[in-house]
OpenMM code with the backbone's topology and positions (N, CA, C; nanometers):
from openmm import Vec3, app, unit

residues = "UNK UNK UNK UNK UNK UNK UNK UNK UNK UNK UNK UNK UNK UNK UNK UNK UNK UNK UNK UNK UNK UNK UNK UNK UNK UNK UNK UNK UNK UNK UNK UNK UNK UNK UNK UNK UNK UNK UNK UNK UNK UNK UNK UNK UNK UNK UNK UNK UNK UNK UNK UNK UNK UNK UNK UNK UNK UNK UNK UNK UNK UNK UNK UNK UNK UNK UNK UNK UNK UNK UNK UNK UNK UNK UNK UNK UNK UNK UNK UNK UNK UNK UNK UNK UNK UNK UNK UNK UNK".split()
positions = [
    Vec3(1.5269, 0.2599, -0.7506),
    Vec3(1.5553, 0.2225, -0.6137),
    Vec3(1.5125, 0.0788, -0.5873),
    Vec3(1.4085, 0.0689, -0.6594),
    Vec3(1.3983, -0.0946, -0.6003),
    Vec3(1.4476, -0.2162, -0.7204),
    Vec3(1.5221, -0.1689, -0.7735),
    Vec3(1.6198, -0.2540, -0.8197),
    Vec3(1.7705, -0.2830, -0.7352),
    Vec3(1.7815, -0.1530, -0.6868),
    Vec3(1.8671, -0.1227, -0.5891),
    Vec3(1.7995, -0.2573, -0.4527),
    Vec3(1.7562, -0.2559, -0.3897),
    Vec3(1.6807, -0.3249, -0.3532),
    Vec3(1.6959, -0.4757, -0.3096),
    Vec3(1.6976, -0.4846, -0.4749),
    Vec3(1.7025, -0.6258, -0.5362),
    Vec3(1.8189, -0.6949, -0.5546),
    Vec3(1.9145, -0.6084, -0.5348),
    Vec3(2.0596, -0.6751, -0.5322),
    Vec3(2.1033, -0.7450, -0.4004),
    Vec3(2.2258, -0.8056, -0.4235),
    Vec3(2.2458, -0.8857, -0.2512),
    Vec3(2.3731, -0.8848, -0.2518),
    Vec3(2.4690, -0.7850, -0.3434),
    Vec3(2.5848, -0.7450, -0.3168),
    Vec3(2.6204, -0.6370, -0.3695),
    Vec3(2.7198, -0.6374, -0.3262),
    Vec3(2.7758, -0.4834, -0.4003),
    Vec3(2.8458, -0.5220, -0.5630),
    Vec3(2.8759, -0.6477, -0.5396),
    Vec3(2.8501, -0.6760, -0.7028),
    Vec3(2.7562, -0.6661, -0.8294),
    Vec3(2.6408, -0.7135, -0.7415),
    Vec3(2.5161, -0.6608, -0.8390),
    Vec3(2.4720, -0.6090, -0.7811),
    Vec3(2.5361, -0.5022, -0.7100),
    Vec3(2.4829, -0.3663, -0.7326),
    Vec3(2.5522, -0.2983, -0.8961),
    Vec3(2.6900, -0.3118, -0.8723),
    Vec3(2.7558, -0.2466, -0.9817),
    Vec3(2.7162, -0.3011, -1.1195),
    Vec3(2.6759, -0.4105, -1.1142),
    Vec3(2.5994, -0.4812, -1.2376),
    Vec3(2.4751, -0.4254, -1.2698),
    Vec3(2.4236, -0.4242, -1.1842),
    Vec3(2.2453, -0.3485, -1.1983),
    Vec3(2.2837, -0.1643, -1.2591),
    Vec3(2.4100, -0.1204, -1.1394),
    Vec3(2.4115, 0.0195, -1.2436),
    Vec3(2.4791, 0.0486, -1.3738),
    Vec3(2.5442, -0.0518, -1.4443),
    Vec3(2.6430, -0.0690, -1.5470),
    Vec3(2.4912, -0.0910, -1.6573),
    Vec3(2.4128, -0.1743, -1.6119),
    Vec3(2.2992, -0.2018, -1.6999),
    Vec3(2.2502, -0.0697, -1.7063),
    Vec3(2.1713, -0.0186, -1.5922),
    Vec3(2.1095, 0.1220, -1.5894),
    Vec3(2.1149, 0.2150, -1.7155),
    Vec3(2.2897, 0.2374, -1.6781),
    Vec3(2.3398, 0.3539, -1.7942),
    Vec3(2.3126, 0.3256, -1.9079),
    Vec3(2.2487, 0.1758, -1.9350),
    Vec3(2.2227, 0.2081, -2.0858),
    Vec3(2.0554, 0.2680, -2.1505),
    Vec3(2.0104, 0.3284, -2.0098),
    Vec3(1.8791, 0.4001, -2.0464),
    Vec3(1.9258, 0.5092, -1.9674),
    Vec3(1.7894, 0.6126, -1.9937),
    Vec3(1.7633, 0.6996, -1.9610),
    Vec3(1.7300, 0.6886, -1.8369),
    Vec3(1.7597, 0.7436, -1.7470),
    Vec3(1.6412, 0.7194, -1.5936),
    Vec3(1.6154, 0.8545, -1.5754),
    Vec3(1.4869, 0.8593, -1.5329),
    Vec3(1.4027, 0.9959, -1.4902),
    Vec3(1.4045, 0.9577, -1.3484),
    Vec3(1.3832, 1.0786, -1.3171),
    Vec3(1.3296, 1.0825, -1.1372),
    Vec3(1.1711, 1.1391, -1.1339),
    Vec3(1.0914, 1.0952, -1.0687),
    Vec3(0.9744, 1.1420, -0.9852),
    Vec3(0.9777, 1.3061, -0.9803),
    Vec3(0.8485, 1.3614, -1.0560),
    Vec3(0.8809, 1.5050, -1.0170),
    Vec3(0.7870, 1.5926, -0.9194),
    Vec3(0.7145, 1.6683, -0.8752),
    Vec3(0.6261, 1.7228, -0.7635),
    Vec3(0.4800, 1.6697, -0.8503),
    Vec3(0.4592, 1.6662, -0.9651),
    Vec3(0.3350, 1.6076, -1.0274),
    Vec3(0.3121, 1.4825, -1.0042),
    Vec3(0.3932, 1.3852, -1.0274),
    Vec3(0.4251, 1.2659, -1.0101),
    Vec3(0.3830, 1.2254, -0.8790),
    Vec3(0.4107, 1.3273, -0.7619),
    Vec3(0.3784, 1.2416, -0.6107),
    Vec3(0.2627, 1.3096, -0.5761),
    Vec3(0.2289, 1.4512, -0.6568),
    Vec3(0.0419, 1.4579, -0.6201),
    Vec3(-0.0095, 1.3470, -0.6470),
    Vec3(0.0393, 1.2679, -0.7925),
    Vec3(-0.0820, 1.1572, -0.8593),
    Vec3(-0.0716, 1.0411, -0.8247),
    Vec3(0.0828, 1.0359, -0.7486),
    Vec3(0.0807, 0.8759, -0.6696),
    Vec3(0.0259, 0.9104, -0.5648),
    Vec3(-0.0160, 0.9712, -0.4960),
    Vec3(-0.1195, 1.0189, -0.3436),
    Vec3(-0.2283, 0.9371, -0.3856),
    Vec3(-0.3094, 1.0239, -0.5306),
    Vec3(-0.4314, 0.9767, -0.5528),
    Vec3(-0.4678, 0.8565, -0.5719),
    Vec3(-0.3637, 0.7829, -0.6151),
    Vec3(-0.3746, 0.6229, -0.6476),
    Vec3(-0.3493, 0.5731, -0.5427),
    Vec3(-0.2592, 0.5984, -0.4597),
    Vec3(-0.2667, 0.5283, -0.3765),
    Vec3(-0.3557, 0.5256, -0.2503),
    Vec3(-0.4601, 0.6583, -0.2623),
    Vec3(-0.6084, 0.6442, -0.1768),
    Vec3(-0.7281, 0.5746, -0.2612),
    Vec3(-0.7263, 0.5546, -0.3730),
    Vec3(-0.7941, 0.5440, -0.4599),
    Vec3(-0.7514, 0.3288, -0.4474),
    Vec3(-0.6784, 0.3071, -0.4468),
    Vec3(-0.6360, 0.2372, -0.4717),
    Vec3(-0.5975, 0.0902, -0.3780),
    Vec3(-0.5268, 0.1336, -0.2736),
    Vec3(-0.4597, 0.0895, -0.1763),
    Vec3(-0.5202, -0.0137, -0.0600),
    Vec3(-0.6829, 0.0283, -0.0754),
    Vec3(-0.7540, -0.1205, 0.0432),
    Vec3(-0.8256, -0.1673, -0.0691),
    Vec3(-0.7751, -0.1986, -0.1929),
    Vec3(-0.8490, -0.2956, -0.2713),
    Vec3(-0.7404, -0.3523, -0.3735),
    Vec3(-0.6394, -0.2927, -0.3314),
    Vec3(-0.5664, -0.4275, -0.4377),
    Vec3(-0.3862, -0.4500, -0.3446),
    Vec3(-0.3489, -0.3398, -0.2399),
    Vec3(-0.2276, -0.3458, -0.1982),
    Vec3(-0.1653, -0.2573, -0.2551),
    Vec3(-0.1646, -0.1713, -0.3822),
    Vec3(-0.0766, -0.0626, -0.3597),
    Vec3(0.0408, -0.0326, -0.2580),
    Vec3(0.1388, -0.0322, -0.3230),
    Vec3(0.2469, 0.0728, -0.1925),
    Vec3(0.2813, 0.2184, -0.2525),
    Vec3(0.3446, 0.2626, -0.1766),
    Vec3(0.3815, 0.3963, -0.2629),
    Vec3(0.4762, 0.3813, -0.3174),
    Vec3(0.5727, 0.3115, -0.3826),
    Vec3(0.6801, 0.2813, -0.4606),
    Vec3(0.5898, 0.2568, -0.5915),
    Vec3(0.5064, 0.1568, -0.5815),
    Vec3(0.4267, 0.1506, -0.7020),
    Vec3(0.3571, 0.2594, -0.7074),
    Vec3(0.2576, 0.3362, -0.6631),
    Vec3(0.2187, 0.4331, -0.7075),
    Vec3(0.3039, 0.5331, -0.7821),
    Vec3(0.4146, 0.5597, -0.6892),
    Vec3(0.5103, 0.6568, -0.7667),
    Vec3(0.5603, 0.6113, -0.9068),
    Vec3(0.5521, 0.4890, -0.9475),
    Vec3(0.6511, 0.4007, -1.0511),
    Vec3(0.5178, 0.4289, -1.1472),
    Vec3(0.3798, 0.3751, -1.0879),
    Vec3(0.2540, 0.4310, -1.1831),
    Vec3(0.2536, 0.6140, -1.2337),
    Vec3(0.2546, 0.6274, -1.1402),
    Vec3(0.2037, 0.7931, -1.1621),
    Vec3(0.2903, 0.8325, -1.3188),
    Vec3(0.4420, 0.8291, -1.2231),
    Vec3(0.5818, 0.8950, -1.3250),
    Vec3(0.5481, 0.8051, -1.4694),
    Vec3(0.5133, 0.6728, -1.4687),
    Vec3(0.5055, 0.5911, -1.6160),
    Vec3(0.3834, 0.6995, -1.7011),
    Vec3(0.2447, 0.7348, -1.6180),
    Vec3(0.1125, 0.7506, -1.6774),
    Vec3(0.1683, 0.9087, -1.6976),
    Vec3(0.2677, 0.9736, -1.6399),
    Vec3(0.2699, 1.1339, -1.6814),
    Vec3(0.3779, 1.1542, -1.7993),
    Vec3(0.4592, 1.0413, -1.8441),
    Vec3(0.5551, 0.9691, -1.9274),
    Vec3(0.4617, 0.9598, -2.0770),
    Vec3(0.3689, 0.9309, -2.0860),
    Vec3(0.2833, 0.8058, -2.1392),
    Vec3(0.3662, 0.7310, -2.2221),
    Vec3(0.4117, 0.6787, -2.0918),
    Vec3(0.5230, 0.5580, -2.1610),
    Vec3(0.4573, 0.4120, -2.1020),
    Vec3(0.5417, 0.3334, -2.1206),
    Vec3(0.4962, 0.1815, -2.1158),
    Vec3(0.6064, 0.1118, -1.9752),
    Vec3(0.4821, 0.0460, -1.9255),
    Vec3(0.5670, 0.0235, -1.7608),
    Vec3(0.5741, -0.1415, -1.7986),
    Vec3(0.6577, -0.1716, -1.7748),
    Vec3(0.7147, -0.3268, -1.7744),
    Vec3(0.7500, -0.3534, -1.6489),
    Vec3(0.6408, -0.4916, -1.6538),
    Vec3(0.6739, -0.5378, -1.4640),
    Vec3(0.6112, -0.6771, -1.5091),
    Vec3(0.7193, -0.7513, -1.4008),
    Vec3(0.5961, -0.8618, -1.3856),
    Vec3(0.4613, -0.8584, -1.2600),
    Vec3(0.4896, -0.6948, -1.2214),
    Vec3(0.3675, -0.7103, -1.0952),
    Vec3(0.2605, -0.6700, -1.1878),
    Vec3(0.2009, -0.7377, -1.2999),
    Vec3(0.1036, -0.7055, -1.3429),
    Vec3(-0.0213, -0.7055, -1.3004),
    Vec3(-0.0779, -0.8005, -1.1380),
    Vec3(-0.1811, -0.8256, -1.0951),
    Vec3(-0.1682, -0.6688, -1.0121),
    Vec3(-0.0916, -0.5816, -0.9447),
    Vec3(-0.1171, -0.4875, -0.8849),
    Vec3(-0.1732, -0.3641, -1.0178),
    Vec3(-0.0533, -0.3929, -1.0707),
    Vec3(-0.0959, -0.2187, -1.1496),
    Vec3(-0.1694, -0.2514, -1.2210),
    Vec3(-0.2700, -0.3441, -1.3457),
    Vec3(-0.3501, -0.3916, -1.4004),
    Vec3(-0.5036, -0.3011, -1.4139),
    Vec3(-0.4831, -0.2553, -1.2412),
    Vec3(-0.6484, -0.2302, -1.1913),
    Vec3(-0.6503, -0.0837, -1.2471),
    Vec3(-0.4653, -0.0091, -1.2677),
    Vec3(-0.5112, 0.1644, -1.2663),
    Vec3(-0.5290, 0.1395, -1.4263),
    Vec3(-0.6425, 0.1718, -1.4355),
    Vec3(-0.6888, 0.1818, -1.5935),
    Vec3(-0.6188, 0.2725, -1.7169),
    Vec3(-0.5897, 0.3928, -1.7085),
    Vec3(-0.4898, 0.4866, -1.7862),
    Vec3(-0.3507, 0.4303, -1.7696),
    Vec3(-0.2696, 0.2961, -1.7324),
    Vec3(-0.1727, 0.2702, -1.6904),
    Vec3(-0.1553, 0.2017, -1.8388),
    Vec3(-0.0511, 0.1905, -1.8811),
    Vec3(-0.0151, 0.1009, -2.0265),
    Vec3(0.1083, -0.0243, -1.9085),
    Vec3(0.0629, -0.1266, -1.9315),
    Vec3(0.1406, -0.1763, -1.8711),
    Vec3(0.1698, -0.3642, -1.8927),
    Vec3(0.2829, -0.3664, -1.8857),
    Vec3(0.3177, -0.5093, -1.9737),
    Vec3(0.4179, -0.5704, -1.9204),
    Vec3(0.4000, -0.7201, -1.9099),
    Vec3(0.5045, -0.8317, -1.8898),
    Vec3(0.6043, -0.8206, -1.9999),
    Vec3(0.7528, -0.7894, -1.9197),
    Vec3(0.8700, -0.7963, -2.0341),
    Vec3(0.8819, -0.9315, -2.0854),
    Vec3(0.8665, -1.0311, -2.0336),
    Vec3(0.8919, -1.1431, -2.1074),
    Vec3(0.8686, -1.2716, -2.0383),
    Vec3(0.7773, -1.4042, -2.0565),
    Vec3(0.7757, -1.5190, -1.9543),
    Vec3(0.8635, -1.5599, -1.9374),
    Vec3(0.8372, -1.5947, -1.8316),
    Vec3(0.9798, -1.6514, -1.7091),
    Vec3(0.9812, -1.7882, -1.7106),
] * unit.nanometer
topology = app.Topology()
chain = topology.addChain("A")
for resn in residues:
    res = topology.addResidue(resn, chain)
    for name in ("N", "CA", "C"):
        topology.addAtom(name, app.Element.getBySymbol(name[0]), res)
């Protein structure tokens, strides 16, 4: 969704979902938004948390997969988070 977001037409929109399809996308499941709750009380008056990131944390850390962002100064702080710059800009 927040790539969705990130577009500023309906052109790249259709560009952003043409890319998409070439992964997998999961959705958020009822585990996922217990554990973005917790992060994001845990979390949220000391570094800014939103709940988009929490949810994007939680679903990556119940994954134990690898989250690629350049918001590395937010998610950095959740410690069990594997998390990495795709590439300098």
């Amino acid at each position: 969704m927040e790539l969705v977001i990130g577009c500023g037409s309906k052109a790249e929109l259709k560009h952003t979902e043409k890319f998409l399809g070439l992964f997998t996308v999961t959705r958020p499941g009822a585990a996922d938004f217990v554990s973005a709750y917790s992060l994001l009380a845990q979390y949220r008056f000391t570094t800014g948390l939103s709940i988009p990131d929490c949810l994007i944390a939680a679903q990556t850390i119940h994954q134990s997969a690898t989250l690629f962002s350049f918001n590395i100064k937010h998610f950095r702080v959740i410690q069990e988070l594997n998390v990495q710059q795709p590439y300098l800009r």
